[in-house]
Every structure is written in C-alpha cells, then in structure tokens.
VOPAGU-2260 file (C-alpha; in pm, 1 decimal, decimal comma):
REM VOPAGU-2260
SITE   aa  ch    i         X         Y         Z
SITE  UNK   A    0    7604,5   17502,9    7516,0
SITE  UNK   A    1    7410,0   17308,0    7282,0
SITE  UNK   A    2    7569,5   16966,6    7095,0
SITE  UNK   A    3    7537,8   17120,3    6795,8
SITE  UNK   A    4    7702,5   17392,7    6818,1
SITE  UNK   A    5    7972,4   17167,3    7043,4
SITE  UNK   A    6    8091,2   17021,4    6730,6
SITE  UNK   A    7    8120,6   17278,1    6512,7
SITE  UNK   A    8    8327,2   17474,3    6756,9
SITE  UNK   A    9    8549,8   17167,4    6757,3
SITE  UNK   A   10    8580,9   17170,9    6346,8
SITE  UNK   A   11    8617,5   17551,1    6369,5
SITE  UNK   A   12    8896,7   17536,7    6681,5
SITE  UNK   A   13    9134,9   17332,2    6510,7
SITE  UNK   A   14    9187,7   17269,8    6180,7
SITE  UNK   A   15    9374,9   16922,0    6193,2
SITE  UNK   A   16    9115,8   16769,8    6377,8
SITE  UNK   A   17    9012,8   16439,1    6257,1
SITE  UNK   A   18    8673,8   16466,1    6385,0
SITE  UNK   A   19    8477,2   16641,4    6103,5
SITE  UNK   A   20    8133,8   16830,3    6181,8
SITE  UNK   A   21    7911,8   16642,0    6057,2
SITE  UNK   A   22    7684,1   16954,9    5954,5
SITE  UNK   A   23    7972,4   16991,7    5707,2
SITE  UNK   A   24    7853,3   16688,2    5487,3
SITE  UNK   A   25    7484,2   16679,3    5348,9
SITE  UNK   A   26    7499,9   16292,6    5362,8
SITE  UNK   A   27    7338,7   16208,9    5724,0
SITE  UNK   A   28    7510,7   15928,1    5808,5
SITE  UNK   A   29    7866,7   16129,5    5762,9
SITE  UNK   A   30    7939,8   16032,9    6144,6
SITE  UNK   A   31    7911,3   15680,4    6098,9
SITE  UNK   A   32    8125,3   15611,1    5849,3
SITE  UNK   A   33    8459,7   15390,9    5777,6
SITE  UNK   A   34    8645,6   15768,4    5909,1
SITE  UNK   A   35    8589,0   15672,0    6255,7
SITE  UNK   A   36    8792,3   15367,2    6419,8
SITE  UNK   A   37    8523,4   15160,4    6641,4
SITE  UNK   A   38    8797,8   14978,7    6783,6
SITE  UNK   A   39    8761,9   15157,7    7133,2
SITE  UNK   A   40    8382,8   14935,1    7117,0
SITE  UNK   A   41    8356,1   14625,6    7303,9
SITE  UNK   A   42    8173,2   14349,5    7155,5
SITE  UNK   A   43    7994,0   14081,0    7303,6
SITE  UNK   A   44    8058,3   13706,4    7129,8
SITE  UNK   A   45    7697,8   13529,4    7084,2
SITE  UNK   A   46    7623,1   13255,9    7320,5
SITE  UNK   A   47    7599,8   12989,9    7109,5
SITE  UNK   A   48    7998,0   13052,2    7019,6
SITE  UNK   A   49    8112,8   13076,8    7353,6
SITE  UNK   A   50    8363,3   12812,9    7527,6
SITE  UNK   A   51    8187,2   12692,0    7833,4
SITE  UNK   A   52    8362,8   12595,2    8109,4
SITE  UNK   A   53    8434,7   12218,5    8188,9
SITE  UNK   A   54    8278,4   12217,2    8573,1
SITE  UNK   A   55    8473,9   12005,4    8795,3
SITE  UNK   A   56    8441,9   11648,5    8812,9
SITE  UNK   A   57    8188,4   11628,2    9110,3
SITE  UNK   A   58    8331,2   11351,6    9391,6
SITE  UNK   A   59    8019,0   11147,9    9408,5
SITE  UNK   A   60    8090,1   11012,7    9057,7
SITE  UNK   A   61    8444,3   11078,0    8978,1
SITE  UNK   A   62    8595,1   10729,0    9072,0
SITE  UNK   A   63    8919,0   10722,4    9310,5
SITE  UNK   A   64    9121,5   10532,5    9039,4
SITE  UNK   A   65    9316,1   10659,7    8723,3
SITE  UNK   A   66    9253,1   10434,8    8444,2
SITE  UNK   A   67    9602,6   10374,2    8451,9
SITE  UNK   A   68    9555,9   10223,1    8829,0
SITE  UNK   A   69    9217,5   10058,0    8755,1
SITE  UNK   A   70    9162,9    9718,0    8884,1
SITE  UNK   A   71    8910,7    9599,9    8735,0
SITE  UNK   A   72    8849,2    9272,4    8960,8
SITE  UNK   A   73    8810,8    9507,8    9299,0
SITE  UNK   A   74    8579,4    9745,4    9111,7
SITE  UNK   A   75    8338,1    9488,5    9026,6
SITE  UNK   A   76    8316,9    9366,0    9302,4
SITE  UNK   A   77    8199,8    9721,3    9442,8
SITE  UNK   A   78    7951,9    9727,7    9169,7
SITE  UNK   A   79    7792,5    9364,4    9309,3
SITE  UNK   A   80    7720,0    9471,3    9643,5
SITE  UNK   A   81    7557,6    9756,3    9509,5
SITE  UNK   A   82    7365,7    9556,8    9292,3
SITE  UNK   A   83    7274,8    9301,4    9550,4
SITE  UNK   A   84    7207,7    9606,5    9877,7
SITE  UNK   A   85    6853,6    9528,0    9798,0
SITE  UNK   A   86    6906,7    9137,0    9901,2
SITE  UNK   A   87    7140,3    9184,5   10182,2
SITE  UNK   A   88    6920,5    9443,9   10360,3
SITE  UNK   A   89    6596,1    9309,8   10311,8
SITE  UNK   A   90    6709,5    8985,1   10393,9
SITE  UNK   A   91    6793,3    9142,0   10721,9
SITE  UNK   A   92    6539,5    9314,3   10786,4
SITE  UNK   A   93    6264,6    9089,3   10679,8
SITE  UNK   A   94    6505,0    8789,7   10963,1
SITE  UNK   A   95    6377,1    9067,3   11219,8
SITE  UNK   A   96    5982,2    9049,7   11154,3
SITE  UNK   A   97    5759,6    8843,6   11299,4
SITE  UNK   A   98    5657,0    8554,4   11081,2
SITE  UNK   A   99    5939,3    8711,2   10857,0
SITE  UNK   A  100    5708,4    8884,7   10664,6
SITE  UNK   A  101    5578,1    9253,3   10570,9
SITE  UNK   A  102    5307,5    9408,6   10416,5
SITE  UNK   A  103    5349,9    9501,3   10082,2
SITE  UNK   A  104    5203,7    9912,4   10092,8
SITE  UNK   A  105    5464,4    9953,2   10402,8
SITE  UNK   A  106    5762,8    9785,0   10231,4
SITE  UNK   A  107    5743,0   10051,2    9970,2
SITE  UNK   A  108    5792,0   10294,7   10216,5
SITE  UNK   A  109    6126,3   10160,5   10358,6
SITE  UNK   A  110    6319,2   10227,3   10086,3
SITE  UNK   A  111    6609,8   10255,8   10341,3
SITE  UNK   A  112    6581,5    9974,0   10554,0
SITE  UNK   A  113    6525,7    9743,6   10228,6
SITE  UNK   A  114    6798,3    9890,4   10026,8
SITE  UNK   A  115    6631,9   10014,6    9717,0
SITE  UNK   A  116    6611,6   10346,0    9532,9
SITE  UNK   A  117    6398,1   10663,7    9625,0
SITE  UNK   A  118    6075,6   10680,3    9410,6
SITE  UNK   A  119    6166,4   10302,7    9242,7
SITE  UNK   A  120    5863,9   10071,5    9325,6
SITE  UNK   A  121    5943,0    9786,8    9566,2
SITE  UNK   A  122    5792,4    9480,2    9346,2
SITE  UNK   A  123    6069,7    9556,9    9071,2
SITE  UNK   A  124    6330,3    9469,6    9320,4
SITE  UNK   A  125    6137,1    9178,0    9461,2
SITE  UNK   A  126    6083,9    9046,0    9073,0
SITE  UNK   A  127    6497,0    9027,3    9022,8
SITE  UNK   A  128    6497,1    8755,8    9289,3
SITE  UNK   A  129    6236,8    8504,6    9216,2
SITE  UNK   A  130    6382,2    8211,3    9384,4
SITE  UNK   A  131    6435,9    8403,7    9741,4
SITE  UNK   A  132    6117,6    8671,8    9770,2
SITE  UNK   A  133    5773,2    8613,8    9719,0
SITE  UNK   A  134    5438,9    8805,7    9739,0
SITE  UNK   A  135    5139,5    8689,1    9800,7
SITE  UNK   A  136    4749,1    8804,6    9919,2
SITE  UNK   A  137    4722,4    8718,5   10346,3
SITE  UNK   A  138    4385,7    8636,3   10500,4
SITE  UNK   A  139    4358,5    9009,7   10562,7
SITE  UNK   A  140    4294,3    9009,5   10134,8
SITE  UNK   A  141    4597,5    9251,8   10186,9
SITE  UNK   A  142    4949,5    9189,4    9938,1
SITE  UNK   A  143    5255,5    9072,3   10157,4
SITE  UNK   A  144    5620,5    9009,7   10118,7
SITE  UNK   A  145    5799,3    8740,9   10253,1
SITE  UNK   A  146    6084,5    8455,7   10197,5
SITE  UNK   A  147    6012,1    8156,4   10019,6
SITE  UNK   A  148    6069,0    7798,1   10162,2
SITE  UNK   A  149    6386,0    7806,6    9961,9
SITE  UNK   A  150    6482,6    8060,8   10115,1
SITE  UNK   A  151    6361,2    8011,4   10478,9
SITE  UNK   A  152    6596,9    7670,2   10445,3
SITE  UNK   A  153    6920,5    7893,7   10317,0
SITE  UNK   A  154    6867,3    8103,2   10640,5
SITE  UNK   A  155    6854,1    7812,2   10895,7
SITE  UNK   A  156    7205,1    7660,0   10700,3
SITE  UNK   A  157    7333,6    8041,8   10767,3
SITE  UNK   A  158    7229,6    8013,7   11156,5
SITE  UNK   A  159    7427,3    7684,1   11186,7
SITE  UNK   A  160    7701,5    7855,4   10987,2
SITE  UNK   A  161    7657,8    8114,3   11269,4
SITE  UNK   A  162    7673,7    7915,6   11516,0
SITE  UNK   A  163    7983,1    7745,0   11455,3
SITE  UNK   A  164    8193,7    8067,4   11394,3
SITE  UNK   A  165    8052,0    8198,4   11747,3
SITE  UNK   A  166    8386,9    8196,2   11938,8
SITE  UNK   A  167    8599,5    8338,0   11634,8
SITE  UNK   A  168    8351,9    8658,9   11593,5
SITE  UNK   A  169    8391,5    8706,5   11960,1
SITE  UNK   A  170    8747,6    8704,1   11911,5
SITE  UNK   A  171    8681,0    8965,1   11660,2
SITE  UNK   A  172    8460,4    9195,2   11882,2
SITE  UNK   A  173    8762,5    9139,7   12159,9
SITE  UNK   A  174    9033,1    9241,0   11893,8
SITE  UNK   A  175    8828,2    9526,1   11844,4
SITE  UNK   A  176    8788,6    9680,4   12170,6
SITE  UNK   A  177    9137,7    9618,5   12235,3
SITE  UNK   A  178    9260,9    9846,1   11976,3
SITE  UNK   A  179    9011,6   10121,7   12093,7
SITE  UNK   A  180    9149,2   10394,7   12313,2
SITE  UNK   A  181    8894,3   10320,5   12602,7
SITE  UNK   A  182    8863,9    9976,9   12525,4
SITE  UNK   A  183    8530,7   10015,5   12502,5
SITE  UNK   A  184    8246,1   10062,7   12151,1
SITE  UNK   A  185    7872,1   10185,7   12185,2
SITE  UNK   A  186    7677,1    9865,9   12118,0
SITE  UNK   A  187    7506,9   10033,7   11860,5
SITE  UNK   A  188    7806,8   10063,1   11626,7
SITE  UNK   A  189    7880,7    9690,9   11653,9
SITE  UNK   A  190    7557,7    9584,2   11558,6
SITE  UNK   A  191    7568,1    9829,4   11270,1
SITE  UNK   A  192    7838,0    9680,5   11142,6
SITE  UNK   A  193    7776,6    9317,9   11219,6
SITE  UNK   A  194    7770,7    9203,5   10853,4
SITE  UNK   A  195    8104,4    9353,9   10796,8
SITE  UNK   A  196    8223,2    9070,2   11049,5
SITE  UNK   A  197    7979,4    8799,0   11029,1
SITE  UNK   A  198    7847,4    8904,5   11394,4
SITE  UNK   A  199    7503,3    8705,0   11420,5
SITE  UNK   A  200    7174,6    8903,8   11520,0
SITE  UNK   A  201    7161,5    8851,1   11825,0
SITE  UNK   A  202    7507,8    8875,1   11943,6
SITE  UNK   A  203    7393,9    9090,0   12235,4
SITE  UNK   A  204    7227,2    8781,6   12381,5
SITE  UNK   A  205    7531,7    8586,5   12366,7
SITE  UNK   A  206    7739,5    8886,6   12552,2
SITE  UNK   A  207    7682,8    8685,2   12875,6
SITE  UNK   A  208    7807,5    8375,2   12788,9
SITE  UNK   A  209    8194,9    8553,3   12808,7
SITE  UNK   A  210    8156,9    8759,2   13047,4
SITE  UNK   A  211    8498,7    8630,0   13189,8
SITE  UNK   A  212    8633,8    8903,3   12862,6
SITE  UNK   A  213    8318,7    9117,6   12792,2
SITE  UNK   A  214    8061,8    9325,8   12927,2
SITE  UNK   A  215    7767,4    9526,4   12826,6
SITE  UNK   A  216    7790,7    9844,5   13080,1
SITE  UNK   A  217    7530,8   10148,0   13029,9
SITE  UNK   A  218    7693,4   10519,8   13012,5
SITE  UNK   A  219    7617,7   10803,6   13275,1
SITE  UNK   A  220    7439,7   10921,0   12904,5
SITE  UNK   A  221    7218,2   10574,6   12895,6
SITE  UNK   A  222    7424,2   10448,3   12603,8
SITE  UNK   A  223    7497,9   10076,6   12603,1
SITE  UNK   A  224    7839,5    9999,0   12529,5
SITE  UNK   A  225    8032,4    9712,0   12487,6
SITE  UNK   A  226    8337,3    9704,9   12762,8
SITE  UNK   A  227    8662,7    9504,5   12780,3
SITE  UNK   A  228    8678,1    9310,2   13095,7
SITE  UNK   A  229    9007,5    9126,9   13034,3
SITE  UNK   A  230    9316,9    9187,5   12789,2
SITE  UNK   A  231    9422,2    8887,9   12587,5
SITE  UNK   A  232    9817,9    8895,2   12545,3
SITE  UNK   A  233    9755,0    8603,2   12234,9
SITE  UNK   A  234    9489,5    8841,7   12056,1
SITE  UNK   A  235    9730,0    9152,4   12116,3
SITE  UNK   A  236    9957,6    9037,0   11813,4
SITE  UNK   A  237    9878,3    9212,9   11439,8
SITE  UNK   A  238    9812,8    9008,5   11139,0
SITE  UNK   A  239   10077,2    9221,6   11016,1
SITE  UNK   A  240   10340,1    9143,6   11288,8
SITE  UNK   A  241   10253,6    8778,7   11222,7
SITE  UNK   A  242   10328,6    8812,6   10886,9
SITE  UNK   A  243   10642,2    9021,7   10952,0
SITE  UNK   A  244   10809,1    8734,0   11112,1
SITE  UNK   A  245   10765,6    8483,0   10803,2
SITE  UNK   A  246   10862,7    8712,2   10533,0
SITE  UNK   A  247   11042,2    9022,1   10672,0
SITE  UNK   A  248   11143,0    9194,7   10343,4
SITE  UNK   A  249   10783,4    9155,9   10168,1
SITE  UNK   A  250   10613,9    9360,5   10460,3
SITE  UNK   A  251   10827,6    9632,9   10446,1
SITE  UNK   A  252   10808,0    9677,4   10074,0
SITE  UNK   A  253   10403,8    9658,7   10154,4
SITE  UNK   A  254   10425,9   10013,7   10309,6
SITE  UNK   A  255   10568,8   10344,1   10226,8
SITE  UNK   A  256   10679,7   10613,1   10452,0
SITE  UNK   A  257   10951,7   10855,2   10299,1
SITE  UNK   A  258   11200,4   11003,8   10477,8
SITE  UNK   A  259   11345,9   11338,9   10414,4
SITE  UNK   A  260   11751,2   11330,9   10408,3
SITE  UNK   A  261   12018,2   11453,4   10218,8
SITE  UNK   A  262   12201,4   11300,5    9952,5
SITE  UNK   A  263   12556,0   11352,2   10063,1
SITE  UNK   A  264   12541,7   11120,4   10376,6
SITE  UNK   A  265   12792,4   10922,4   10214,0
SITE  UNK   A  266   12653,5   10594,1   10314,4
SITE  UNK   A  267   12707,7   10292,9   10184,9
SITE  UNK   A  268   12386,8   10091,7    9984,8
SITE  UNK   A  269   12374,5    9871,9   10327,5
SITE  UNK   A  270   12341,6   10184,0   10601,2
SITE  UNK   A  271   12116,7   10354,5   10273,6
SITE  UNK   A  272   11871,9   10023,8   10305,0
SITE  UNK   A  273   11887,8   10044,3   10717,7
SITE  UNK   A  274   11797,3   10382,8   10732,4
SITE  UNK   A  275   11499,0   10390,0   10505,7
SITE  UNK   A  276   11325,7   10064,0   10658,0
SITE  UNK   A  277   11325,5   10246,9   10997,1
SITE  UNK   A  278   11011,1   10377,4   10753,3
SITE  UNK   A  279   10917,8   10133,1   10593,8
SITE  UNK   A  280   10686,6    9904,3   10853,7
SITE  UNK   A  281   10444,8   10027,4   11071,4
SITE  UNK   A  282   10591,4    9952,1   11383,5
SITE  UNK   A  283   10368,1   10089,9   11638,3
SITE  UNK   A  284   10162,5    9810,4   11713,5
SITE  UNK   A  285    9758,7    9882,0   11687,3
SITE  UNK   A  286    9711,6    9734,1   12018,4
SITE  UNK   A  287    9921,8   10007,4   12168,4
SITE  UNK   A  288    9758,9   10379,0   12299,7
SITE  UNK   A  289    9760,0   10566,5   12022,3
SITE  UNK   A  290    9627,9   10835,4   12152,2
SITE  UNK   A  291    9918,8   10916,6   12347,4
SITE  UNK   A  292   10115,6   10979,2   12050,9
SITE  UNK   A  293   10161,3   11335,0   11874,1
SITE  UNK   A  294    9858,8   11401,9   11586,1
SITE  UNK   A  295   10087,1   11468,1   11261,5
SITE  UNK   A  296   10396,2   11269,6   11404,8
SITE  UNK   A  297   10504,6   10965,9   11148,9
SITE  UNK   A  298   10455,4   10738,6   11448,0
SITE  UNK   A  299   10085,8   10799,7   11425,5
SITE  UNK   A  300   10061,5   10759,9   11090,9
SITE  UNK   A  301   10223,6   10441,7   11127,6
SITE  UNK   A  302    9989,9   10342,9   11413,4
SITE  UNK   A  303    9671,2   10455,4   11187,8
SITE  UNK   A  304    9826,7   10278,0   10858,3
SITE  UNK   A  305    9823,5    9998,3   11088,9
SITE  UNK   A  306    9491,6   10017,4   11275,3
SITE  UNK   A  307    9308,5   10011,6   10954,3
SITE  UNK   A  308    9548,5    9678,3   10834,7
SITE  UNK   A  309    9404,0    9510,8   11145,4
SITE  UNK   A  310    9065,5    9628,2   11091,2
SITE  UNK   A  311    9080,2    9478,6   10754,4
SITE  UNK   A  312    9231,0    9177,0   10838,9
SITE  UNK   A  313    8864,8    9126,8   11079,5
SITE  UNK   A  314    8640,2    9200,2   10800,2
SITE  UNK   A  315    8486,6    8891,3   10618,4
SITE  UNK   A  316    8614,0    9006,9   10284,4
SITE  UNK   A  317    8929,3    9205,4   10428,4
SITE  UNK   A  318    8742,6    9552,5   10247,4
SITE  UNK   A  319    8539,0    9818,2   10407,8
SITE  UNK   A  320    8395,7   10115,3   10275,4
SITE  UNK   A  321    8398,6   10488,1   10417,7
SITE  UNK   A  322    8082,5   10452,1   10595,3
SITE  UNK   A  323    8215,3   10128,4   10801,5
SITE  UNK   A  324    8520,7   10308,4   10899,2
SITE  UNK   A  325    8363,8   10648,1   11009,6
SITE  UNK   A  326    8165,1   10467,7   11206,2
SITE  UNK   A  327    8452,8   10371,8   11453,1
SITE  UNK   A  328    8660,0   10721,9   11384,3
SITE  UNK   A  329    8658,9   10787,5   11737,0
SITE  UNK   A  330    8741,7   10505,2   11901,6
SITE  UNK   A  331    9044,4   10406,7   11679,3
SITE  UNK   A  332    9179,4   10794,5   11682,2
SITE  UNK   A  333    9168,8   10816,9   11276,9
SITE  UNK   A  334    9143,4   11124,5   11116,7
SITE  UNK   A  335    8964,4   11292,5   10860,5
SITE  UNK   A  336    9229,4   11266,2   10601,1
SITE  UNK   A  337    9224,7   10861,8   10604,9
SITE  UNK   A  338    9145,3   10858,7   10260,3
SITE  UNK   A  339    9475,6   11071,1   10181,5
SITE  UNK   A  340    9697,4   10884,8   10366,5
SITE  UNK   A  341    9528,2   10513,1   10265,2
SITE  UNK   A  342    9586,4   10678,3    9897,9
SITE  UNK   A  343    9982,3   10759,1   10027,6
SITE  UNK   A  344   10010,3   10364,5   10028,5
SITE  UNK   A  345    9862,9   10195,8    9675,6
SITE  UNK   A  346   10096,4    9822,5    9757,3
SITE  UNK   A  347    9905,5    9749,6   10038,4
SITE  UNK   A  348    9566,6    9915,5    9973,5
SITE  UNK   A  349    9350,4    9940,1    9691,1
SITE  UNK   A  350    9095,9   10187,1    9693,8
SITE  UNK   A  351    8757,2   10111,9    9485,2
SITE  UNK   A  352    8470,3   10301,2    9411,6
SITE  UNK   A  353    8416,3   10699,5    9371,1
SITE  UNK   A  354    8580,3   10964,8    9620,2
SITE  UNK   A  355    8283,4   10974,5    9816,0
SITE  UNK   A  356    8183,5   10652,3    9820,3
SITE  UNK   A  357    8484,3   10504,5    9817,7
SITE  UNK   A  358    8595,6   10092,1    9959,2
SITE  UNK   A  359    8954,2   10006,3   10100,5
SITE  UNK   A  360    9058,6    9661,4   10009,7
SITE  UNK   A  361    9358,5    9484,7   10161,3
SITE  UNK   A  362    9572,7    9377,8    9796,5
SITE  UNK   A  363    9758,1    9090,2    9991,4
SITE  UNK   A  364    9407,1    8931,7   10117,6
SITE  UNK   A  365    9341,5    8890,1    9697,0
SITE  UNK   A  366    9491,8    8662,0    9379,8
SITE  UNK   A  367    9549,3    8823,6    9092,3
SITE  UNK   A  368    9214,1    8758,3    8948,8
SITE  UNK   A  369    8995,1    8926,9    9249,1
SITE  UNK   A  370    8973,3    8575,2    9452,5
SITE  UNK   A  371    8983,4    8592,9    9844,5
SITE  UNK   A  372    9263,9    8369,8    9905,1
SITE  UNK   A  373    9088,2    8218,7   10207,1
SITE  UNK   A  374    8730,3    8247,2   10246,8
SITE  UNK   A  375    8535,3    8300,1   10590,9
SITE  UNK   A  376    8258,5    8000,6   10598,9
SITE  UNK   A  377    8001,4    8320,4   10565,4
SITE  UNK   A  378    8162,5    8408,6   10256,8
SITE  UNK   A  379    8126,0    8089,8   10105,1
SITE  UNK   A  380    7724,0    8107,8   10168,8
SITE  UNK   A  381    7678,4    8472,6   10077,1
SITE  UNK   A  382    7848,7    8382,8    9740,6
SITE  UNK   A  383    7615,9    8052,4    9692,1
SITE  UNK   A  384    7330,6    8302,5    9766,1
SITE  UNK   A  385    7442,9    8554,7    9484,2
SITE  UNK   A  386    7422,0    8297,1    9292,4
SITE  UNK   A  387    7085,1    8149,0    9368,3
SITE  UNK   A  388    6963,1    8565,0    9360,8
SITE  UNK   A  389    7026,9    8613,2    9024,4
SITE  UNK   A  390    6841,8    8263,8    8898,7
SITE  UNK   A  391    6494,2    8198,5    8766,8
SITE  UNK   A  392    6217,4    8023,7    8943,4
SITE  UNK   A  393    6228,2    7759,3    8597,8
SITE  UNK   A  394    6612,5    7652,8    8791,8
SITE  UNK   A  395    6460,9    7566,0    9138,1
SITE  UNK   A  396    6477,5    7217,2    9135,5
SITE  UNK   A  397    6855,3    7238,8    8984,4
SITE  UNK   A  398    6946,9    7465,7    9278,6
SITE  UNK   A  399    6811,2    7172,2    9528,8
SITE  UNK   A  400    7006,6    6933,2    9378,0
SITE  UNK   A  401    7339,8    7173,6    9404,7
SITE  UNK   A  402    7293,6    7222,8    9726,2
C-alpha cells in the first residue's frame, strides 16, 4: 500500500477524523500547520542555556574546616611550612653532601628531595633566601649551590642545640616503641620522621650509646629496626594521665564519647554526670596492648584517641600531618578512618589544612593567638631561621648583631 493512498483511506474511513488528507488542500504545507499539536515532540534546550552541574568539591582543595570552625592562627601556620618545605628540605639535604654543596644542573632535578615544585626552576627558590643559599661558579667553571657562612654558623648553633636535647629525643624514640604493639619501628620510619621530633642526623650512630634500653636488630627480611630492650615504668605514664591528675574535670570535657541510653533511667543529675564520664576520658592507657582489644569496640577508640594525644604530645610543635601518622599506622594499630574519628573530637583536636592533606594539632598545646605555650629549644631556632629566610642580603649585618 502506498502512503498516499494510506492517508486518503484514513480521510475516507472515518469522517470525524482530525487528521485531514492533505491531498484535500491545494496549499502544500496543509500538514504542517497550527491543526496539528507538536506537543508529543521533544525538544532539545541549546547548550549555552543549560544548568551545569556544580562537580563536587574535589578533597585535595576543599579544606577540612567550615568557615564557621576556621582557625585562622592553625591554618597559617600550615600555609608557612608549606611556604618554607623548600628551606627545611634542602637544608637537609644539602647537611648530607659532602662539602655541603651541589651542583646546580642536578639540583634542578631533585625537585623532591629539595622541596620545590615540578617544572619551577630551582634558582627562583634559592633567590627567596638570600641570606642562607648561595650560588656560585666552582673550579670545574661549573654553577653550584651551597650554604653561606651565615648559614654554615646557624647549623653548628643547631648541632649544639642537638646535642644538648640528646637524652630527651631518646626518651622520645623509647616512648615511641613502647606504645607500638611489637615494641619495635623499622629504622627507616624514624629517620623519616626525625624532624617531626627533633631526632638529629645521625641518631643511628648514637643507638649504641643506650644500649642498656635500645637496639638496632636486622629482620629475617634484612630490614633494620629499632627494638626495645628495656620497659621504663616512669616513661609508661601519658601526658594525658599526667594532666588528668591536676585538673580532673578539664580532661574529661577535652574528649567526647557518647553513650547511647534511654531517657527514662530516672537518675538523678549526680548518677546522670557518673555515667556519662565513664565516656568521657580515654582511659585505656597508650602504653597498654592495644591490639588485644576488639577493632570497633569504644575501648579502642579510646586507646587510638589516646595514642595519637601521646604522639602529639612528642612532636616538637604538638601537630602532625597525615603523611607523619600513616607512616606509623601499623605499629600503633590506627585505622583508616583516623581522620573521622580525630574529626568526632574538635575540643581536643584541631584539624588544619585540606581533606587530603590535612594536619592534627593538639588545641591545649596552643594560646589563643596560635603561640606554643612552651617551646622545644629546636623550635625556638627554626623560628629565628624563618625569620632570617625571609630577609634581604642589605639586613646581614643587623641579623649578626641579633644574634
């Protein structure tokens, strides 16, 4: 059957059609006019006028803080180390050369190990601290980077600062392996994070002078690790169970563990206030075996809550970031939802930074203007050297005379 003849047997069929032949009409465009509804047609809106979607905020920017929350004191201090990372590492890095010096066309390769960004050129970096890095042309008529004399004098008053603080960082490494579940770290990790706790360079040399508490054993794997040899019942006490004893009430407002019960126990505002500070202190002490104790139980998340406290409390600065805790995930039996259940507990941690990037700070360790109420001897020089990073070479001989 042909279309044509298709539609006139539809005129001819029934009368009350509403679809006309259009051979009826002479006017050609009879089909497509107003007697035909086009609402069954589906109609695309132009680009340009369409809504687009708000993507979500992606976690390497969006910063852990509401606005609301913001402290403003604890995020800047975030945004200093990242603006001095090129200073700390290379300062660290360069210690470990011979000479302490580099060649200029290889330093622009170690973008990593000198703390600068990807694709940036090295000599911008080295320009922002005139007083501290130099280059200059060797023998070899090749460019170098190195210290100047200023400098090489602020790292010798470092290694007496060093020095002095030896037996309280081994305290810290002891305090350390106590609250691991083997009682034993990879000597790697400490000397990853040896900043974190003002543990000098060359702590590994010093290993044998306390070996009475210490070791340095080698795995069936060949990994060094640094072993417990002795337990010290005077370093087994928590800065937090210190604390407890002097002001009882403030500690257990510091933490926050809720407690499901019904409202019709009919107690009295006494038995009320006895019942909920059974969860309000982390009790289990982080010198205890934490491992033994049931994953999702509330006495493990008391015993985490208060393994990262004590970790804190042997920082320099009492902060740490994600990468320093990670780093000793295993040994301390933390989980990968840290970050929830530090957020679970904003009175006695503050947490800084972006949600993947993100710094734990302990608020008690701080004034209410960002100040560490008492400052490590290291922290005290690394602030003097902040200062001395950001000045020109034309303030040289006023640094000399502040020092």
């Amino acid at each position: 059957m042909s279309w044509r003849f298709f539609f006139s047997k539809i005129t001819n069929s029934n009368s009350k059609t509403l679809i006309p032949s259009p051979f009826q009409n002479s006017n050609p465009n009879f089909l497509f006019t107003s007697q035909f509804s086009t609402s069954f047609l589906v109609t695309k809106t132009p680009k340009k006028f369409k809504k687009k979607r708000k993507k979500p905020e992606s976690p390497r920017i969006k910063p852990v803080q509401h606005p609301s929350t913001r402290n403003p004191y604890f995020e800047s201090l975030v945004e200093r180390d990242s603006y001095f990372r090129f200073l700390t590492r290379s300062k660290l890095f360069l210690s470990q050369q011979q000479e302490h010096i580099l060649r200029l066309d290889d330093a622009g390769k170690l973008y990593r190990e000198l703390g600068f960004a990807r694709g940036r050129k090295v000599t911008r970096f080295i320009e922002n601290h005139p007083l501290l890095f130099q280059i200059y042309r060797h023998n070899d008529n090749k460019m170098w980077l190195g210290f100047t004399d200023f400098m090489e004098d602020l790292l010798e008053e470092e290694k007496l600062i060093m020095d002095s603080m030896e037996k309280d960082r081994v305290n810290k490494v002891i305090k350390l392996l106590m609250m691991s579940k083997d009682k034993k770290i990879p000597l790697s990790k400490i000397h990853h994070c040896r900043l974190l706790f003002g543990i000098p360079d060359d702590f590994r040399d010093r290993v044998d002078k306390y070996s009475d508490w210490i070791k340095i054993s080698v795995e069936n794997d060949g990994k060094r690790v640094l072993e417990l040899v002795k337990w010290d019942p005077n370093l087994a006490i928590s800065e937090l169970e210190k604390q407890f004893v002097v002001n009882e009430d403030k500690i257990k407002r510091a933490f926050k563990f809720p407690m499901k019960h019904s409202k019709d126990l009919d107690l009295d505002e006494e038995d009320m206030r006895k019942l909920n500070s059974l969860n309000s202190l982390p009790l289990v002490s982080p010198y205890s075996d934490g491992e033994k104790l049931q994953l999702w139980s509330l006495e493990a998340e008391k015993y985490r809550v208060g393994v990262i406290h004590e970790f804190l409390t042997l920082t320099l600065e009492n902060k740490a970031s994600i990468h320093h805790i990670v780093e000793f995930k295993e040994e301390f039996s933390l989980t990968k939802h840290t970050y929830d259940m530090l957020k679970k507990q904003p009175r006695a941690f503050y947490l800084a930074g972006t949600e993947m990037n993100w710094v734990v700070f302990l608020n008690d360790a701080y004034d209410d203007r960002g100040n560490l109420i008492h400052k490590d001897p290291q922290v005290v020089f690394n602030e003097k050297l902040y200062k001395y990073a950001l000045m020109k070479k034309g303030k040289l001989d006023s640094c000399f005379a502040g020092k």
